[in-house]
Jmol script that loads the backbone (N, CA, C; Angstrom):
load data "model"
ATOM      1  N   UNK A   1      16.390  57.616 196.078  1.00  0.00           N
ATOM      2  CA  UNK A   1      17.651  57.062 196.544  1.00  0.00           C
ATOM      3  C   UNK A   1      18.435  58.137 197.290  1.00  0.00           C
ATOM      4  N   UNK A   2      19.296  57.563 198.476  1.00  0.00           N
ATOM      5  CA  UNK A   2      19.760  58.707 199.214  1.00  0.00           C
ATOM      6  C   UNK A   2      21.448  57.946 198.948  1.00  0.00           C
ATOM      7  N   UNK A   3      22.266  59.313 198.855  1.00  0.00           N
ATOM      8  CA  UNK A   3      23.522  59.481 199.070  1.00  0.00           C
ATOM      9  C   UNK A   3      24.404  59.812 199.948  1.00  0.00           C
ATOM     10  N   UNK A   4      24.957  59.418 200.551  1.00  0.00           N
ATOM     11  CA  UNK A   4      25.844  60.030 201.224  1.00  0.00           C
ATOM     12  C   UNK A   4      27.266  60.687 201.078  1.00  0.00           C
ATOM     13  N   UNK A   5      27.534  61.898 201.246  1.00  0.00           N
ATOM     14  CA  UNK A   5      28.794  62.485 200.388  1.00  0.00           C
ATOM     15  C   UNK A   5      29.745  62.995 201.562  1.00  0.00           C
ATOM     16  N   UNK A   6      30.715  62.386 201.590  1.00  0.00           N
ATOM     17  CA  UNK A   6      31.749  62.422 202.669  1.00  0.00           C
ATOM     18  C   UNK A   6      32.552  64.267 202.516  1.00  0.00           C
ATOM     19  N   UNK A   7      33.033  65.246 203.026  1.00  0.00           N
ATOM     20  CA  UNK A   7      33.414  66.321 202.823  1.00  0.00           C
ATOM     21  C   UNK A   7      34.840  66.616 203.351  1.00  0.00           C
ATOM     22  N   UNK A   8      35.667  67.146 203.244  1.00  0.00           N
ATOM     23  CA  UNK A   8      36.428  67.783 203.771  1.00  0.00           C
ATOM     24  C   UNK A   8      36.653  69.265 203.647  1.00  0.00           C
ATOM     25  N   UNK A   9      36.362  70.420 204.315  1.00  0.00           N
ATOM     26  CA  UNK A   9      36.103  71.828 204.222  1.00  0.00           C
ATOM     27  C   UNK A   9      37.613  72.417 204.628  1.00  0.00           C
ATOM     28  N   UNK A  10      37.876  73.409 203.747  1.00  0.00           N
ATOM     29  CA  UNK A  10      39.491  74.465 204.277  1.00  0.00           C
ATOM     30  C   UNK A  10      38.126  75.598 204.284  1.00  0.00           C
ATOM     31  N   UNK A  11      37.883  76.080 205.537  1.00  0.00           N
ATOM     32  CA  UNK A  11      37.592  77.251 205.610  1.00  0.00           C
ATOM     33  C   UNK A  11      38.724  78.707 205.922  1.00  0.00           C
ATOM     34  N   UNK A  12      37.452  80.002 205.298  1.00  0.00           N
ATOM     35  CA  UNK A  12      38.939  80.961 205.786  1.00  0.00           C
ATOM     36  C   UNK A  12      39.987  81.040 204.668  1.00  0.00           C
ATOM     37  N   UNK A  13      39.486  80.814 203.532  1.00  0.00           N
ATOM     38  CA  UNK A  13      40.546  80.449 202.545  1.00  0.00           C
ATOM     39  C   UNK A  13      40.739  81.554 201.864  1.00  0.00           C
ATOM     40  N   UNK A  14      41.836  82.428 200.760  1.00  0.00           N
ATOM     41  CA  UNK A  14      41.777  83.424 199.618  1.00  0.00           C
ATOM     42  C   UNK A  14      40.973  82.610 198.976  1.00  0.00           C
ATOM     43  N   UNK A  15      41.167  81.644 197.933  1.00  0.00           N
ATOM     44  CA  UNK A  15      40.641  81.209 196.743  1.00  0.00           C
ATOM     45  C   UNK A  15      39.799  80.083 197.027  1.00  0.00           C
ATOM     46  N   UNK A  16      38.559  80.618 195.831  1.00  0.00           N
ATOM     47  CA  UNK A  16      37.629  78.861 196.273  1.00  0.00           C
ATOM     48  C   UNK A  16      37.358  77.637 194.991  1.00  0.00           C
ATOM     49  N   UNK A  17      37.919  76.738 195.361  1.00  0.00           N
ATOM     50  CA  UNK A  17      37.997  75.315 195.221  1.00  0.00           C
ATOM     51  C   UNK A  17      37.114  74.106 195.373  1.00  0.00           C
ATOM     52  N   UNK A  18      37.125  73.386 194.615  1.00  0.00           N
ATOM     53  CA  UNK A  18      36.399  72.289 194.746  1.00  0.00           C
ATOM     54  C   UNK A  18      36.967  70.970 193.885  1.00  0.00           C
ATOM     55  N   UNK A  19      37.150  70.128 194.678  1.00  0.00           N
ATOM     56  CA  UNK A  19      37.930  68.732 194.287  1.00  0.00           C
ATOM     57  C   UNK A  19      37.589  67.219 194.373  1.00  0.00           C
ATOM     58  N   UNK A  20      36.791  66.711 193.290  1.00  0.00           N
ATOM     59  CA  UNK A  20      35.985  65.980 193.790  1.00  0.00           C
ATOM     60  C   UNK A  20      36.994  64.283 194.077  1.00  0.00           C
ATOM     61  N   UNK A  21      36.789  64.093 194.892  1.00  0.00           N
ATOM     62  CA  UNK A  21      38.625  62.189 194.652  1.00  0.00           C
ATOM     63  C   UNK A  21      37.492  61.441 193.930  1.00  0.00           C
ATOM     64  N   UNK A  22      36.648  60.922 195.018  1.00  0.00           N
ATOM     65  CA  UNK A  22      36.415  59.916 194.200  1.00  0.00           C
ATOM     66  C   UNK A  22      34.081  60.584 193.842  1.00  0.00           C
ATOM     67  N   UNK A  23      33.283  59.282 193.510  1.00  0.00           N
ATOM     68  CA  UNK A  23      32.032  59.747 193.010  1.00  0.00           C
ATOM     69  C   UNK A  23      31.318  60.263 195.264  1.00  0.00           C
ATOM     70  N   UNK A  24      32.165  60.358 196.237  1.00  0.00           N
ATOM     71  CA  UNK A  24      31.043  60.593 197.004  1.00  0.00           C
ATOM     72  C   UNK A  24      31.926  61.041 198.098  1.00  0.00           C
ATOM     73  N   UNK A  25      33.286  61.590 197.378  1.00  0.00           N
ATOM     74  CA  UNK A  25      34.106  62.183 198.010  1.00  0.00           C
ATOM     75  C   UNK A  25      34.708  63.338 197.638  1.00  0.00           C
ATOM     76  N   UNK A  26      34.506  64.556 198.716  1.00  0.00           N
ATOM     77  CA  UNK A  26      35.308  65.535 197.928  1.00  0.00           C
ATOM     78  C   UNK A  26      35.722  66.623 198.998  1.00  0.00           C
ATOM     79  N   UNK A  27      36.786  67.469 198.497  1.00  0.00           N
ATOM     80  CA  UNK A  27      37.492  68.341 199.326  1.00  0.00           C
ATOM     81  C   UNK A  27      37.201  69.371 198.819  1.00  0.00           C
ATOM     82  N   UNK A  28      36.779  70.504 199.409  1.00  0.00           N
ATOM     83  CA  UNK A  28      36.163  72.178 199.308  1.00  0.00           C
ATOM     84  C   UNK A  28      36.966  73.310 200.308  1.00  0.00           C
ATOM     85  N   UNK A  29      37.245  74.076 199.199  1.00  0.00           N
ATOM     86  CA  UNK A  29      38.283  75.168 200.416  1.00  0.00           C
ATOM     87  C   UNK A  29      36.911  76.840 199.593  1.00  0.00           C
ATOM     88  N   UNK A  30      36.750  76.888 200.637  1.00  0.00           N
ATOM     89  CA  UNK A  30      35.735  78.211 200.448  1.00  0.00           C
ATOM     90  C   UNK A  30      36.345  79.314 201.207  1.00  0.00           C
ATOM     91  N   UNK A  31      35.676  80.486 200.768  1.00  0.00           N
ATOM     92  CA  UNK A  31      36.300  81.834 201.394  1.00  0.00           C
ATOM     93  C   UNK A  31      35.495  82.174 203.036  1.00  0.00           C
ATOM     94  N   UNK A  32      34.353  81.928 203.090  1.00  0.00           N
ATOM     95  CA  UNK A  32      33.505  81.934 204.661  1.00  0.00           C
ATOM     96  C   UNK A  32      34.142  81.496 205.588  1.00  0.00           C
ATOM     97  N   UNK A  33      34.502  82.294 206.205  1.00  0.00           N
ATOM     98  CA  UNK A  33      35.293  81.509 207.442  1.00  0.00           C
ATOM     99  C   UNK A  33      34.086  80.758 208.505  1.00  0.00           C
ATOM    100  N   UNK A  34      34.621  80.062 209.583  1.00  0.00           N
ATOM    101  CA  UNK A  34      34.416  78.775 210.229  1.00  0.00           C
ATOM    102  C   UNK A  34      33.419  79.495 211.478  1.00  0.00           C
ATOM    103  N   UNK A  35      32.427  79.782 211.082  1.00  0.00           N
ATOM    104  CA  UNK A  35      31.798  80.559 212.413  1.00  0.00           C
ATOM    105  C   UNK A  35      30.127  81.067 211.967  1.00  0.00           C
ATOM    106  N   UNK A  36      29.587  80.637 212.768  1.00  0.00           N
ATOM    107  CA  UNK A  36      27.903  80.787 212.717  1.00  0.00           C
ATOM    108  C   UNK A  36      27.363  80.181 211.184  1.00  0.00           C
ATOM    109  N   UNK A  37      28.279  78.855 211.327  1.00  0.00           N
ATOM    110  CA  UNK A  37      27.683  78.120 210.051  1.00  0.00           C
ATOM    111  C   UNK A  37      28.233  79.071 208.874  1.00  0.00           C
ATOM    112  N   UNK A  38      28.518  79.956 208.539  1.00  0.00           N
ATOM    113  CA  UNK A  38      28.939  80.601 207.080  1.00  0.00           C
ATOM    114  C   UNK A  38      29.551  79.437 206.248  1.00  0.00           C
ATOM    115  N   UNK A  39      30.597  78.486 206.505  1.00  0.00           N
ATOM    116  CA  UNK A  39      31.190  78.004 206.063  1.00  0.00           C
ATOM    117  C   UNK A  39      30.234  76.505 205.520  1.00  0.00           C
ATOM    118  N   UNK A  40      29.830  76.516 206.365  1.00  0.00           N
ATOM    119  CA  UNK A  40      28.726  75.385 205.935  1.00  0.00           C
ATOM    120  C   UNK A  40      27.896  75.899 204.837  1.00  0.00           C
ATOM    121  N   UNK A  41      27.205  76.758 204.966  1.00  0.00           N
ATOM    122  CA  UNK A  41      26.255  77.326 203.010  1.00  0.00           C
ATOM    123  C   UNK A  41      26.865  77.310 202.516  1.00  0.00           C
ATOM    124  N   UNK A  42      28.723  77.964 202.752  1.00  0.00           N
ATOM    125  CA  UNK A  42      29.188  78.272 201.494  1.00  0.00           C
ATOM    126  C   UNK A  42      29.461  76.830 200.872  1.00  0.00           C
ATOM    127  N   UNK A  43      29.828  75.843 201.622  1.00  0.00           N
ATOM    128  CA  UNK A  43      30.005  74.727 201.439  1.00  0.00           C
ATOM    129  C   UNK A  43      28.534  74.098 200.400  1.00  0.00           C
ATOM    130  N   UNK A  44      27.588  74.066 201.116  1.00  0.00           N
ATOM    131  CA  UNK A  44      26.257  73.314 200.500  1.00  0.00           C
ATOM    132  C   UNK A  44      26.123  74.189 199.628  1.00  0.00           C
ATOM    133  N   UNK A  45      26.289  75.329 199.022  1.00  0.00           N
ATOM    134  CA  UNK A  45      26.168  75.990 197.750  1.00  0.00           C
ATOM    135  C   UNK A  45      27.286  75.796 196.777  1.00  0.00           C
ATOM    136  N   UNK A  46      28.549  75.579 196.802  1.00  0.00           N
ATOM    137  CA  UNK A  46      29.586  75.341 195.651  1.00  0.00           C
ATOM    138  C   UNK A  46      29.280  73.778 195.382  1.00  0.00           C
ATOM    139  N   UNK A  47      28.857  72.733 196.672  1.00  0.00           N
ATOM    140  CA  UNK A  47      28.625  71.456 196.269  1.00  0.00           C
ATOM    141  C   UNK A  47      26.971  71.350 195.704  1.00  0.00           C
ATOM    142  N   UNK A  48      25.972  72.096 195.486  1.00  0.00           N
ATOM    143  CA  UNK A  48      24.952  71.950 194.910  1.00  0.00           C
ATOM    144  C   UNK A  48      25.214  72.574 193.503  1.00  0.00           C
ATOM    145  N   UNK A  49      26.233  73.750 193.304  1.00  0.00           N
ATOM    146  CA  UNK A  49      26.399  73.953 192.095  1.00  0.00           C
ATOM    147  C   UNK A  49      27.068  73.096 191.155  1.00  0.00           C
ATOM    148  N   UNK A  50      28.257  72.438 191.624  1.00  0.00           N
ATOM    149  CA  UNK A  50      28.920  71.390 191.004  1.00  0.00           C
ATOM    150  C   UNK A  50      28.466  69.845 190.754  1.00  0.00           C
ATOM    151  N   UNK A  51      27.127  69.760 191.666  1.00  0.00           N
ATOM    152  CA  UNK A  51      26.149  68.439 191.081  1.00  0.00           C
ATOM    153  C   UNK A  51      25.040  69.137 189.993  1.00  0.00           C
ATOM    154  N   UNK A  52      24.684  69.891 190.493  1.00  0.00           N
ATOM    155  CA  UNK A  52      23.987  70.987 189.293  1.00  0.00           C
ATOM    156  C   UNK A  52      22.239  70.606 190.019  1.00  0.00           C
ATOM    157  N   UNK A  53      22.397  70.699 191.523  1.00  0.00           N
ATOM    158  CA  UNK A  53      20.973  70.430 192.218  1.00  0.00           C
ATOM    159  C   UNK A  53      20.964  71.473 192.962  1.00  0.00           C
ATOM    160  N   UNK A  54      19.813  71.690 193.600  1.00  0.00           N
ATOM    161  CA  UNK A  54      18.631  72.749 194.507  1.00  0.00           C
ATOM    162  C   UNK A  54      19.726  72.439 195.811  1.00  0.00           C
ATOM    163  N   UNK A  55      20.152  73.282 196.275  1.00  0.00           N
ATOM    164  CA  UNK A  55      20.728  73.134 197.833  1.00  0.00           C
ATOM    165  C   UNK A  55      19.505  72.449 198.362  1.00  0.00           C
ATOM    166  N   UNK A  56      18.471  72.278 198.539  1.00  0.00           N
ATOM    167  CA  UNK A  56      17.495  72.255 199.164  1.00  0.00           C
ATOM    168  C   UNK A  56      17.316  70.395 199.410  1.00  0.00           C
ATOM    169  N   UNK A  57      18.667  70.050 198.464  1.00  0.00           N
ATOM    170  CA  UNK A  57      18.618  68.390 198.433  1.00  0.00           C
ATOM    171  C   UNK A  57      19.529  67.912 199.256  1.00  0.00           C
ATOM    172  N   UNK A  58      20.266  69.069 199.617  1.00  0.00           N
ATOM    173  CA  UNK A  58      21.502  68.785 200.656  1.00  0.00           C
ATOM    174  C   UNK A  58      21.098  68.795 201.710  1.00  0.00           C
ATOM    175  N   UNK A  59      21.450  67.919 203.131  1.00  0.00           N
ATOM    176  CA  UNK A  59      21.333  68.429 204.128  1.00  0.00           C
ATOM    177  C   UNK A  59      22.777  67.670 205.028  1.00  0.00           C
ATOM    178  N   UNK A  60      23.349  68.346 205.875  1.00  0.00           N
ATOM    179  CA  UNK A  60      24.589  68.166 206.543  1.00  0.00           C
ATOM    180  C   UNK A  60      23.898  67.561 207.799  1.00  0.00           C
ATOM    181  N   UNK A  61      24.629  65.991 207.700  1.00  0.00           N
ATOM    182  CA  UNK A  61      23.937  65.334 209.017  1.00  0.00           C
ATOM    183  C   UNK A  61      24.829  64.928 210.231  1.00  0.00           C
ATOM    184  N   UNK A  62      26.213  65.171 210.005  1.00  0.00           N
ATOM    185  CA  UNK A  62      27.113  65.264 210.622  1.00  0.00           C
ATOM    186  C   UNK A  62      28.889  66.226 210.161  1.00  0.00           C
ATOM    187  N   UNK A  63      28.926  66.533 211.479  1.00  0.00           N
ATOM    188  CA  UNK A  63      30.277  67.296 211.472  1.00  0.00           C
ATOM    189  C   UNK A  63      30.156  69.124 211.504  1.00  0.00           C
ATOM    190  N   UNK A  64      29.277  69.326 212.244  1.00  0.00           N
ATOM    191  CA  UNK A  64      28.490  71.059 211.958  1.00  0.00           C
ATOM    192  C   UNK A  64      29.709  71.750 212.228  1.00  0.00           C
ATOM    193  N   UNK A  65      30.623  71.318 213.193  1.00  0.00           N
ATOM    194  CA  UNK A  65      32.046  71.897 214.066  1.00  0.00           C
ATOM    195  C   UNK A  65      33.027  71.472 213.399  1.00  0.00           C
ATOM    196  N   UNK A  66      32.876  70.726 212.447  1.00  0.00           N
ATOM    197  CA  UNK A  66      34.288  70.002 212.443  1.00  0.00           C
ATOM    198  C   UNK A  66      34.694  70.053 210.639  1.00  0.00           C
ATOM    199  N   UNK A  67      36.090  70.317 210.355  1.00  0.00           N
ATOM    200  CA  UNK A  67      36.006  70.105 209.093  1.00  0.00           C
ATOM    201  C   UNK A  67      36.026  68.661 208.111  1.00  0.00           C
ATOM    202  N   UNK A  68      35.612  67.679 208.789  1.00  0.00           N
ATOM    203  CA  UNK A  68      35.053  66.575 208.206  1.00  0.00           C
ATOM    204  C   UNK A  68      33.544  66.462 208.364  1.00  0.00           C
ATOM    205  N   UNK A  69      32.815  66.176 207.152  1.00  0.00           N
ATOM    206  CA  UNK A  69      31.372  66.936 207.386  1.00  0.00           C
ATOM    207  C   UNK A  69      30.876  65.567 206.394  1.00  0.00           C
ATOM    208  N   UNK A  70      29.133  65.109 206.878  1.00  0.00           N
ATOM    209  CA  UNK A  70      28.675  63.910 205.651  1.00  0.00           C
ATOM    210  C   UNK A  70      27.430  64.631 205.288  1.00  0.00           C
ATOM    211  N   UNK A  71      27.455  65.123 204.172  1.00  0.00           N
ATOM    212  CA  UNK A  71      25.835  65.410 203.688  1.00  0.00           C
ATOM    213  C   UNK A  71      25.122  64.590 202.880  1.00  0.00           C
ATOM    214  N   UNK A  72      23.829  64.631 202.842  1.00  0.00           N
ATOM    215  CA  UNK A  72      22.737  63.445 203.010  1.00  0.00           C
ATOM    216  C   UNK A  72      22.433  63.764 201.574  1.00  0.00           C
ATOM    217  N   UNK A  73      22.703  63.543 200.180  1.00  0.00           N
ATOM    218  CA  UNK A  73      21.970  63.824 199.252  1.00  0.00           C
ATOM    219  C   UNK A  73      20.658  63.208 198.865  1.00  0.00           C
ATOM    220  N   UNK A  74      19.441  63.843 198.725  1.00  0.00           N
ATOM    221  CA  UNK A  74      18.380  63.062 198.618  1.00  0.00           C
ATOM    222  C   UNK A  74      17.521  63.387 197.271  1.00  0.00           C
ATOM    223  N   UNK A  75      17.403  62.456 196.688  1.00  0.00           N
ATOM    224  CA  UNK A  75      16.700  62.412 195.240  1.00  0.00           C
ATOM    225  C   UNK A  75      15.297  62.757 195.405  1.00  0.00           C
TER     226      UNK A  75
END
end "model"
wireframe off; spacefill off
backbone 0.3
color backbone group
């Protein structure tokens, strides 16, 4: 079964955060700032730790530029 998990990223941040609203929505403020993807791992790594899965299940299928981002969770 595949998921789709809607994102909102604060890159560039002091402190890092993670806020989930609802089961396939959530807001992430990480310390990587917004440039050559940094912000994106740091992103797919605090959200693979907080489902408690392999980054390797994540993949970001839209929003690479933008801080609204949908990653593809796949079972």
């Amino acid at each position: 079964m595949e998921t789709y998990l809607k994102i909102k990223v604060h890159a560039d941040e002091k402190k890092e955060k993670l806020l989930q609203k609802s089961a396939d929505t959530f807001e992430i403020w990480v310390k990587a700032p917004a440039e050559r993807g940094q912000a994106n791992a740091a992103v797919r790594a605090a959200l693979a730790a907080h489902l408690g899965i392999p980054e390797n299940k994540l993949s970001l299928i839209k929003g690479a530029t933008s801080p609204a981002k949908i990653f593809l969770l796949r079972n």
